[in-house]
N, CA, C and O atoms as a GROMACS GRO file, in nm:
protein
  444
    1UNK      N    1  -1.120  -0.487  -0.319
    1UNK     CA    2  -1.206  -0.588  -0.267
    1UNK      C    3  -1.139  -0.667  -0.157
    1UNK      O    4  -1.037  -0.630  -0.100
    2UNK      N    5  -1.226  -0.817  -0.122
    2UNK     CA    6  -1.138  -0.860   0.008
    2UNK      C    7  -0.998  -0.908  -0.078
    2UNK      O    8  -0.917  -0.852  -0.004
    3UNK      N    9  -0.940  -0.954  -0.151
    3UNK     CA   10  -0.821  -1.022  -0.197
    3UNK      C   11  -0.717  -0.862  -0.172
    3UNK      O   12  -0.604  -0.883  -0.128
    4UNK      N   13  -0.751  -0.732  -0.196
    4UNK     CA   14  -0.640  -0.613  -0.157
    4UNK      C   15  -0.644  -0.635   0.031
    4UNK      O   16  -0.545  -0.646   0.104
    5UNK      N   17  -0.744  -0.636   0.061
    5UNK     CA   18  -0.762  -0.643   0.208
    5UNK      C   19  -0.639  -0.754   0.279
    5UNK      O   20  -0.546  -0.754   0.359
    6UNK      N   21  -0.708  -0.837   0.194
    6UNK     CA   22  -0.641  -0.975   0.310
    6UNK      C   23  -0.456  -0.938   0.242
    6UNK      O   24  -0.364  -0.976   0.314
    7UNK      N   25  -0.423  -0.872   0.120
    7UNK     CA   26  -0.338  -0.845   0.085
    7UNK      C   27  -0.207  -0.808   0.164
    7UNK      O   28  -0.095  -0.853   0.186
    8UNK      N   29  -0.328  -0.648   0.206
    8UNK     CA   30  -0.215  -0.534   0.338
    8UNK      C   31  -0.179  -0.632   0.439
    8UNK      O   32  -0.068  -0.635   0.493
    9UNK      N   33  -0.260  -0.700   0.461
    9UNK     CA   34  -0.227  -0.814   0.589
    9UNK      C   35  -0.134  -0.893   0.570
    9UNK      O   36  -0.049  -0.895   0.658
   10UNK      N   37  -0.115  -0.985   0.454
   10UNK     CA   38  -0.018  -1.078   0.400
   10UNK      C   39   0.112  -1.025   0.417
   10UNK      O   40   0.192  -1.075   0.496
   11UNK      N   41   0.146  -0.898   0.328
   11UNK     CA   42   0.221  -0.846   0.303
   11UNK      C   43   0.349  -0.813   0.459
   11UNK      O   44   0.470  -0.830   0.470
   12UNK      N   45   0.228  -0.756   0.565
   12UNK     CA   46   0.283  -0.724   0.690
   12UNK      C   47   0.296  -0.864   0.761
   12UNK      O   48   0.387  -0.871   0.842
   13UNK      N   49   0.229  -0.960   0.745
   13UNK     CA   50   0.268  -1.046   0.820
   13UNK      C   51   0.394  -1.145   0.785
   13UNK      O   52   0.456  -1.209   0.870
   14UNK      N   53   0.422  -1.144   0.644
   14UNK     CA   54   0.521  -1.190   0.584
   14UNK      C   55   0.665  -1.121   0.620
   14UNK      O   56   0.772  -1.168   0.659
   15UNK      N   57   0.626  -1.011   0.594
   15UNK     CA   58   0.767  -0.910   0.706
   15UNK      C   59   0.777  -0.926   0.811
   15UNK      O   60   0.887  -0.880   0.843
   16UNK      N   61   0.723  -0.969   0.903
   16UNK     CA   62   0.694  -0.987   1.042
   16UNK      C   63   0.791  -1.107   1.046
   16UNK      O   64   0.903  -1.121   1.095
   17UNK      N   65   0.703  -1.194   0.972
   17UNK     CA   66   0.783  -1.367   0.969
   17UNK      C   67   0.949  -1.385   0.960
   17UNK      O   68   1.033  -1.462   1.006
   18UNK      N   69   0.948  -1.295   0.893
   18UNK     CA   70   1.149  -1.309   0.801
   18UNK      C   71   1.169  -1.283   0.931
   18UNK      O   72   1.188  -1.369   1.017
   19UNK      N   73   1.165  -1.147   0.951
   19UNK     CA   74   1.245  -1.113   1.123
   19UNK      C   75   1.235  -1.183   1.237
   19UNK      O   76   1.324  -1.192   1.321
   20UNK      N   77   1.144  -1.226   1.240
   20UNK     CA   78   1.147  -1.292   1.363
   20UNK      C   79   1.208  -1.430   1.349
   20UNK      O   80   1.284  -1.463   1.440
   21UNK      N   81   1.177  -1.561   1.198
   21UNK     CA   82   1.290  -1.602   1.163
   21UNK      C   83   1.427  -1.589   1.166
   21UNK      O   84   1.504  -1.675   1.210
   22UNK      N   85   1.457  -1.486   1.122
   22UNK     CA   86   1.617  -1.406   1.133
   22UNK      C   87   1.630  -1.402   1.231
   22UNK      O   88   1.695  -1.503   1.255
   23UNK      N   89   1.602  -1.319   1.378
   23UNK     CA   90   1.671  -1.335   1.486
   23UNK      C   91   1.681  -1.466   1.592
   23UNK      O   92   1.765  -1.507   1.673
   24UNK      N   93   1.548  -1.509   1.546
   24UNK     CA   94   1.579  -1.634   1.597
   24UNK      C   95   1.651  -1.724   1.549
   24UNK      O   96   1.690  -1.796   1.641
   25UNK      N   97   1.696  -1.762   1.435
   25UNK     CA   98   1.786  -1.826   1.370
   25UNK      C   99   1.928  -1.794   1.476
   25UNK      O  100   1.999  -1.859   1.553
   26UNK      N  101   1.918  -1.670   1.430
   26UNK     CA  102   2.068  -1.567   1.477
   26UNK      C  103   2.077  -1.614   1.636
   26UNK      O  104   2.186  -1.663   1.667
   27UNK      N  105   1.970  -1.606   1.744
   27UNK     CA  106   1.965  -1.629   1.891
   27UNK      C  107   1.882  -1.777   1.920
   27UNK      O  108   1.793  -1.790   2.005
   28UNK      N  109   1.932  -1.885   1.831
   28UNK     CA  110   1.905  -1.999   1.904
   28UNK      C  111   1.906  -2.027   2.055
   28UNK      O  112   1.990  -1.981   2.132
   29UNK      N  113   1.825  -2.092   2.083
   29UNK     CA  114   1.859  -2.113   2.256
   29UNK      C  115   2.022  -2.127   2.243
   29UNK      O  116   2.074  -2.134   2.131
   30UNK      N  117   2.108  -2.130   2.375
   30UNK     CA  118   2.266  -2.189   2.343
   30UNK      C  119   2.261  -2.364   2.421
   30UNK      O  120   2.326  -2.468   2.410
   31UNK      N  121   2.126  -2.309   2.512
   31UNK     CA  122   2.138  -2.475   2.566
   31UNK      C  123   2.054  -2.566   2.511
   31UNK      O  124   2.056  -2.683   2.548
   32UNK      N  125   2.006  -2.540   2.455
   32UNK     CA  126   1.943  -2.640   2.267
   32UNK      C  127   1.994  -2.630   2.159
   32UNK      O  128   1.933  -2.675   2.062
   33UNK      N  129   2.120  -2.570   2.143
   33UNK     CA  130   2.174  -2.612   2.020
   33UNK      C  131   2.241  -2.793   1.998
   33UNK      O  132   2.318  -2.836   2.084
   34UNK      N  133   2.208  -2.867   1.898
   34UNK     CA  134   2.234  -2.940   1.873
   34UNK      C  135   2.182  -3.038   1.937
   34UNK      O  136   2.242  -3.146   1.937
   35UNK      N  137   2.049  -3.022   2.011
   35UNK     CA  138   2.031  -3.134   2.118
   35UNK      C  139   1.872  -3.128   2.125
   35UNK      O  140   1.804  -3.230   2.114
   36UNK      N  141   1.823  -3.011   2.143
   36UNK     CA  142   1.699  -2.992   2.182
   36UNK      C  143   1.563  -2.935   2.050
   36UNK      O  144   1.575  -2.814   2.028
   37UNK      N  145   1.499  -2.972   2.005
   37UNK     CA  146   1.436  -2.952   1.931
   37UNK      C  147   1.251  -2.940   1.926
   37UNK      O  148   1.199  -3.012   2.011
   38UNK      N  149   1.186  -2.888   1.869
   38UNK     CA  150   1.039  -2.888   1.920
   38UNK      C  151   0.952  -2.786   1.834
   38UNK      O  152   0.994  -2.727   1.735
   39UNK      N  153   0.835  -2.777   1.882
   39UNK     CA  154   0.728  -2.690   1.813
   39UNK      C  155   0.658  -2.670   1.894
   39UNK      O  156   0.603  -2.756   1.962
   40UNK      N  157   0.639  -2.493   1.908
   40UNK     CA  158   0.467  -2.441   1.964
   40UNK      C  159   0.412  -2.368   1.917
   40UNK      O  160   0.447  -2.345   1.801
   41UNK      N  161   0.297  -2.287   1.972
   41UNK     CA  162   0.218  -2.223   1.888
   41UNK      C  163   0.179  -2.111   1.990
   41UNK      O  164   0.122  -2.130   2.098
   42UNK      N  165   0.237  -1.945   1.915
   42UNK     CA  166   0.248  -1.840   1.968
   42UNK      C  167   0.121  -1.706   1.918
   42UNK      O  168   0.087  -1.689   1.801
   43UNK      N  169   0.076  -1.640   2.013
   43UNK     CA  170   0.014  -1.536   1.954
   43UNK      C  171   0.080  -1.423   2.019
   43UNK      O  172   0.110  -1.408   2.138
   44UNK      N  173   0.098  -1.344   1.918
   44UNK     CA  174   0.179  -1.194   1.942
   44UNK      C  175   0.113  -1.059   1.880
   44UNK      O  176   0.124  -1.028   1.761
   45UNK      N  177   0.049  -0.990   1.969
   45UNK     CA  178  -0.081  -0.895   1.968
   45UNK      C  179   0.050  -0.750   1.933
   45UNK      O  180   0.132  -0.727   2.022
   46UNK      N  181   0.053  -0.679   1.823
   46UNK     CA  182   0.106  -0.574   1.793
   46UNK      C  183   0.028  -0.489   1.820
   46UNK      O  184  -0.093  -0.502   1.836
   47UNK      N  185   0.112  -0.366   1.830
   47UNK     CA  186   0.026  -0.211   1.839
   47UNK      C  187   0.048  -0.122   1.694
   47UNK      O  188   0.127  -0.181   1.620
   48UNK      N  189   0.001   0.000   1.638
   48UNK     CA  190   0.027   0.018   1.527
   48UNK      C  191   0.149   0.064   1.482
   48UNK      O  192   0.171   0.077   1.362
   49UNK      N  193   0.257   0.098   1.597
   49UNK     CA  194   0.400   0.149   1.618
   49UNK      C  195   0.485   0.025   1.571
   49UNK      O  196   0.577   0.056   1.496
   50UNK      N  197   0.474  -0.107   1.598
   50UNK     CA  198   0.528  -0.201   1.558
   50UNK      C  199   0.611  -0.299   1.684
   50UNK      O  200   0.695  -0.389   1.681
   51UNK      N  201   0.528  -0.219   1.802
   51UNK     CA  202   0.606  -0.232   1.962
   51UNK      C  203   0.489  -0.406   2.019
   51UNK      O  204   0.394  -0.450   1.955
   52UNK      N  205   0.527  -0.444   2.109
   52UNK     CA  206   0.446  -0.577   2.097
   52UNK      C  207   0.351  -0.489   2.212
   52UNK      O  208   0.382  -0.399   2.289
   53UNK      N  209   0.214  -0.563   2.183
   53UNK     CA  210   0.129  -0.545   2.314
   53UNK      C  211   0.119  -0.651   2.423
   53UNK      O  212   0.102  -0.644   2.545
   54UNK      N  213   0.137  -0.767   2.324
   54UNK     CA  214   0.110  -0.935   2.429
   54UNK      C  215   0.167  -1.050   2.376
   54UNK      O  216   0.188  -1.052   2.255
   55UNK      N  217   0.190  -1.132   2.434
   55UNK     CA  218   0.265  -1.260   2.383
   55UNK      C  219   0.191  -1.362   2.457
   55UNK      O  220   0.203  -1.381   2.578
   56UNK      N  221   0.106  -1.434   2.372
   56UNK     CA  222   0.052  -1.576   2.438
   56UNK      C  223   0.113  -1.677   2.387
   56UNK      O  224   0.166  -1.676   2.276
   57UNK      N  225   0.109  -1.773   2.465
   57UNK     CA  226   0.150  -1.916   2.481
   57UNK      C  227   0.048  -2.024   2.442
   57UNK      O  228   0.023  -2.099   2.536
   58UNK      N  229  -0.015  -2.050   2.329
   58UNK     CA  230  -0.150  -2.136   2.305
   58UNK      C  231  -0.130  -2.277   2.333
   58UNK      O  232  -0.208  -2.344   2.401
   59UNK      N  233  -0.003  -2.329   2.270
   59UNK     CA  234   0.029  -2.444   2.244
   59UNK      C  235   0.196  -2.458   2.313
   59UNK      O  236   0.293  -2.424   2.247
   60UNK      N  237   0.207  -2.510   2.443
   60UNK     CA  238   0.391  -2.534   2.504
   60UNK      C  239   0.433  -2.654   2.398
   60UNK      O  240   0.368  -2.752   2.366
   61UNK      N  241   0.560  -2.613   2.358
   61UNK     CA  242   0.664  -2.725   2.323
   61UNK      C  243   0.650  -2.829   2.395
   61UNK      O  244   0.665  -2.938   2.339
   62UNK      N  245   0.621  -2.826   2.526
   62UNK     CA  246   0.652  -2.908   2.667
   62UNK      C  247   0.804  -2.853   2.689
   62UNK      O  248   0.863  -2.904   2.785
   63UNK      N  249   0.858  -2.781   2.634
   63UNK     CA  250   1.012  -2.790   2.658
   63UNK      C  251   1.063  -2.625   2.686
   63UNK      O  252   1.072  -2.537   2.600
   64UNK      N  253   1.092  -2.612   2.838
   64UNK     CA  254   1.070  -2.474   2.884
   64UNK      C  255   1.157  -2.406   2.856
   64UNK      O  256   1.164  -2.298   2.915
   65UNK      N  257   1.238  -2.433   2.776
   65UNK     CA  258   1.382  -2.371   2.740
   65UNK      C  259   1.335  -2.323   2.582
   65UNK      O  260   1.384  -2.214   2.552
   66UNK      N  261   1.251  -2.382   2.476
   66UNK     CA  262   1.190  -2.336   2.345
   66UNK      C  263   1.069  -2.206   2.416
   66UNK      O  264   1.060  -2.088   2.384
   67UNK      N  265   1.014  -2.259   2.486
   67UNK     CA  266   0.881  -2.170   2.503
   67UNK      C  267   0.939  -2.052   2.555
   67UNK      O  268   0.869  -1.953   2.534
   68UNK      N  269   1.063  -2.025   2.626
   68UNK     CA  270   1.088  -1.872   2.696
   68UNK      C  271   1.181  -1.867   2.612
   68UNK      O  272   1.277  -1.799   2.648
   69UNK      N  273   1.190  -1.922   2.497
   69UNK     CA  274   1.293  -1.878   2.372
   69UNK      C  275   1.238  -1.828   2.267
   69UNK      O  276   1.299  -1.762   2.184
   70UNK      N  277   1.115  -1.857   2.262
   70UNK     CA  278   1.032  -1.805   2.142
   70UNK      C  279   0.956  -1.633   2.200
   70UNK      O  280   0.920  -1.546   2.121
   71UNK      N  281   0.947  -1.622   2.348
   71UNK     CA  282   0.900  -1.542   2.350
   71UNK      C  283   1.002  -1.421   2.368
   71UNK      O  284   0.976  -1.312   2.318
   72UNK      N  285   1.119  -1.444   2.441
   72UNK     CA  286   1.239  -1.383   2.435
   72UNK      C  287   1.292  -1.335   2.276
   72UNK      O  288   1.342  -1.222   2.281
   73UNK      N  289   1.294  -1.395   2.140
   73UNK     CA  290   1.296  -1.368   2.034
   73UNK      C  291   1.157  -1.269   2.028
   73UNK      O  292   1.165  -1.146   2.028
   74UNK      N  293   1.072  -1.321   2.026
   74UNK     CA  294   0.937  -1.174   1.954
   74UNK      C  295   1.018  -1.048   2.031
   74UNK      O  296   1.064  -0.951   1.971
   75UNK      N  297   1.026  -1.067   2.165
   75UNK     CA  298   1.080  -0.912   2.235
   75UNK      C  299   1.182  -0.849   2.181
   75UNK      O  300   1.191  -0.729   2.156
   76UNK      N  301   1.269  -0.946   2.161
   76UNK     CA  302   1.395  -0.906   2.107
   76UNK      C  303   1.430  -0.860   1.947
   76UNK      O  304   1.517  -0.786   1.903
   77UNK      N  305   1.328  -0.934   1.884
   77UNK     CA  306   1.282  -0.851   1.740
   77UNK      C  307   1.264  -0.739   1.736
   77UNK      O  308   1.335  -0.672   1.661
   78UNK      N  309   1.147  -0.666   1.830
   78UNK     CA  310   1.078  -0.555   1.809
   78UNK      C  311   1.176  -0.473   1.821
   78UNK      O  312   1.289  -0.514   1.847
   79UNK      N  313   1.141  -0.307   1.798
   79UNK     CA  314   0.993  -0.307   1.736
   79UNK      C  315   0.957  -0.358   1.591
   79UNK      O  316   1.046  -0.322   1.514
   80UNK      N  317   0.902  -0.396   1.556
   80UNK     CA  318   0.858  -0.431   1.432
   80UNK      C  319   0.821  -0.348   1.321
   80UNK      O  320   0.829  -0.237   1.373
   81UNK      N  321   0.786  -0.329   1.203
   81UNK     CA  322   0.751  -0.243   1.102
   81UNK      C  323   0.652  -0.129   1.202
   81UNK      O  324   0.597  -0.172   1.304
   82UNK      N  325   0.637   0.016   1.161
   82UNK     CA  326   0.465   0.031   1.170
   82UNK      C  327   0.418   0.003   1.105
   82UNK      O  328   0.454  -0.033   0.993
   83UNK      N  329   0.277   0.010   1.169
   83UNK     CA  330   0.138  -0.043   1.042
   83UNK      C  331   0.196   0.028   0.974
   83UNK      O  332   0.287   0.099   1.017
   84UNK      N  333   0.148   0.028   0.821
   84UNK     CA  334   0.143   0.117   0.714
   84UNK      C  335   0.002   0.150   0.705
   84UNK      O  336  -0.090   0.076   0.740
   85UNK      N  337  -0.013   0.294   0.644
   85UNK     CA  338  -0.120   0.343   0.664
   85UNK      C  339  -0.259   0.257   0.597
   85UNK      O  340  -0.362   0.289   0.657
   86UNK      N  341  -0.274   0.190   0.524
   86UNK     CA  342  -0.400   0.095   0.461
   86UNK      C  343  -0.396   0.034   0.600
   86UNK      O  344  -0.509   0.015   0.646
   87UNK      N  345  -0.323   0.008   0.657
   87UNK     CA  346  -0.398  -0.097   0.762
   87UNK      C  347  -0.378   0.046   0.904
   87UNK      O  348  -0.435   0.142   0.852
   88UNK      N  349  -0.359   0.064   0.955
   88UNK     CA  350  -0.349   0.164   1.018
   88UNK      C  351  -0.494   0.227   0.991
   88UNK      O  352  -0.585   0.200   1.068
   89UNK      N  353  -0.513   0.305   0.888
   89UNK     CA  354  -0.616   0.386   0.882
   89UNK      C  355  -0.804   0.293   0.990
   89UNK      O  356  -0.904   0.351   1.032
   90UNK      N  357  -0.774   0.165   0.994
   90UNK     CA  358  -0.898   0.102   1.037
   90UNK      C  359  -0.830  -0.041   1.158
   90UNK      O  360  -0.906  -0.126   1.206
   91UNK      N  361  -0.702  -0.039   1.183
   91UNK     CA  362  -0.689  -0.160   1.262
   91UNK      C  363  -0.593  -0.099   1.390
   91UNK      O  364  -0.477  -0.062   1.371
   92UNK      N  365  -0.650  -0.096   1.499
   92UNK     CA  366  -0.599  -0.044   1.625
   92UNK      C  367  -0.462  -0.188   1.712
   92UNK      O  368  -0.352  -0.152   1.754
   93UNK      N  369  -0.510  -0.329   1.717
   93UNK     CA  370  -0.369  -0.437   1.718
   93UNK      C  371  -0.376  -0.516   1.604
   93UNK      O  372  -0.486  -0.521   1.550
   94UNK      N  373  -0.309  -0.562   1.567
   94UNK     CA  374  -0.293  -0.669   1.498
   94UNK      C  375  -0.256  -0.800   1.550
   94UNK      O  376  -0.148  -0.808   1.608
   95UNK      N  377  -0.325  -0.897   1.539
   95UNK     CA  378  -0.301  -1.075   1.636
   95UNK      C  379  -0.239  -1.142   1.548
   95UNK      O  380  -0.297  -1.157   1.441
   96UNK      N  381  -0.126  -1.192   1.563
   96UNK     CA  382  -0.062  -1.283   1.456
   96UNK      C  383  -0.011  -1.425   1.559
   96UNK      O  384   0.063  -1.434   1.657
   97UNK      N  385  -0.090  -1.524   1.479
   97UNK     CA  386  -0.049  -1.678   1.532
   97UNK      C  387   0.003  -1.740   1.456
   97UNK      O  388  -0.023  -1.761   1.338
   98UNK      N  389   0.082  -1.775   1.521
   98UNK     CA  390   0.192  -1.902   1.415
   98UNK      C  391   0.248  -1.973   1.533
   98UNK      O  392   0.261  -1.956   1.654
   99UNK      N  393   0.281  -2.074   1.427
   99UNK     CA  394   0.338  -2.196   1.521
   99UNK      C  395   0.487  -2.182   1.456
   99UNK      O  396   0.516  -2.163   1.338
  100UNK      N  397   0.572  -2.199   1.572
  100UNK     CA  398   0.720  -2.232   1.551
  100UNK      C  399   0.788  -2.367   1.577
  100UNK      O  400   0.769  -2.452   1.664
  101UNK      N  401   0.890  -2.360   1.453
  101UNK     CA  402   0.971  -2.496   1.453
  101UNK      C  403   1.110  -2.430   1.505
  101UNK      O  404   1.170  -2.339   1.448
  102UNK      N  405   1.144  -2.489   1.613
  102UNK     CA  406   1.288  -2.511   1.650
  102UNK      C  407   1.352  -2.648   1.586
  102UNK      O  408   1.332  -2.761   1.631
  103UNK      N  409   1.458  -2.606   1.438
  103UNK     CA  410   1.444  -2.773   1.368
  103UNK      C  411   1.573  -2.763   1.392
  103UNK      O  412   1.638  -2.664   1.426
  104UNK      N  413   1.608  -2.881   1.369
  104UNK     CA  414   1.785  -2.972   1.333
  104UNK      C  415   1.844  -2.853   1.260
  104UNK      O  416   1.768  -2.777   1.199
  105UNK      N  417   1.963  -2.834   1.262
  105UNK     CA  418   2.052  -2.718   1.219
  105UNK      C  419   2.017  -2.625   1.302
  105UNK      O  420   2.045  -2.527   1.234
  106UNK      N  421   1.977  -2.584   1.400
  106UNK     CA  422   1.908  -2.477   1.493
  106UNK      C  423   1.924  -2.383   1.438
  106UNK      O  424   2.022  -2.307   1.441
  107UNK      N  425   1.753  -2.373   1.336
  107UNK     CA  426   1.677  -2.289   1.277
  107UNK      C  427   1.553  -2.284   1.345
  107UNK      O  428   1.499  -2.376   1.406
  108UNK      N  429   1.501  -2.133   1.325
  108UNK     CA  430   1.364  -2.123   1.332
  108UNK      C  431   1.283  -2.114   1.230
  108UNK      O  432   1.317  -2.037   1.140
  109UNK      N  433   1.175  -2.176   1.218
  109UNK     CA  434   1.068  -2.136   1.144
  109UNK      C  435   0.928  -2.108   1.185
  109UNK      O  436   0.880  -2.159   1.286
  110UNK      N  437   0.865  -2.030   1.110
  110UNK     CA  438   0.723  -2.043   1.174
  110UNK      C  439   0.628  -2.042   1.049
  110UNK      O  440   0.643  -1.992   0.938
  111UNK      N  441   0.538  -2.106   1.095
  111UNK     CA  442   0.395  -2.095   0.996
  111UNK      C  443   0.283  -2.077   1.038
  111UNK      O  444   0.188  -2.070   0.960
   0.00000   0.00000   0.00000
């Protein structure tokens, strides 16, 4: 039913999250460490290979050193999982939006 549906989705987008967490953690800006901090809000259009198709910018930090840092991390993640076949069999991109925290301890997070 929809709760397996929205499931396959959870599941991949939650894997998605760690990694891109993880490298960004790992590739903080170097000229915002300890100084510069912020939040925006990203959309990153996958293909079913796990390769990116698009990276939008919805929401700027205002701070141009986070915003070409967040998108420099998605690139630098990939490629990403492939679909797995439940989602594969019926979904040609996948759009995933989240907003990222560049916080104190220069971590990333996103939600």
């Amino acid at each position: 039913g929809a709760r397996a549906s929205e499931y396959r989705f959870a599941q991949y987008e939650e894997d998605w999250r760690m990694k891109v967490e993880r490298f960004g953690t790992l590739n903080y800006p170097p000229e915002a460490r300890g100084k510069v901090y912020g939040s925006l809000r990203l959309t990153v259009t996958l293909k079913p290979d796990g390769s990116v198709e698009g990276i939008e910018l919805d929401k700027s930090s205002g701070l141009k050193v986070l915003d070409e840092a967040a998108f420099r991390i998605v690139r630098m993640a990939a490629p990403y999982g492939a679909f797995p076949p439940e989602i594969r069999k019926d979904t040609d991109l996948l759009v995933i939006t989240r907003t990222w925290f560049f916080t104190q301890g220069d971590r990333i997070r996103t939600e």
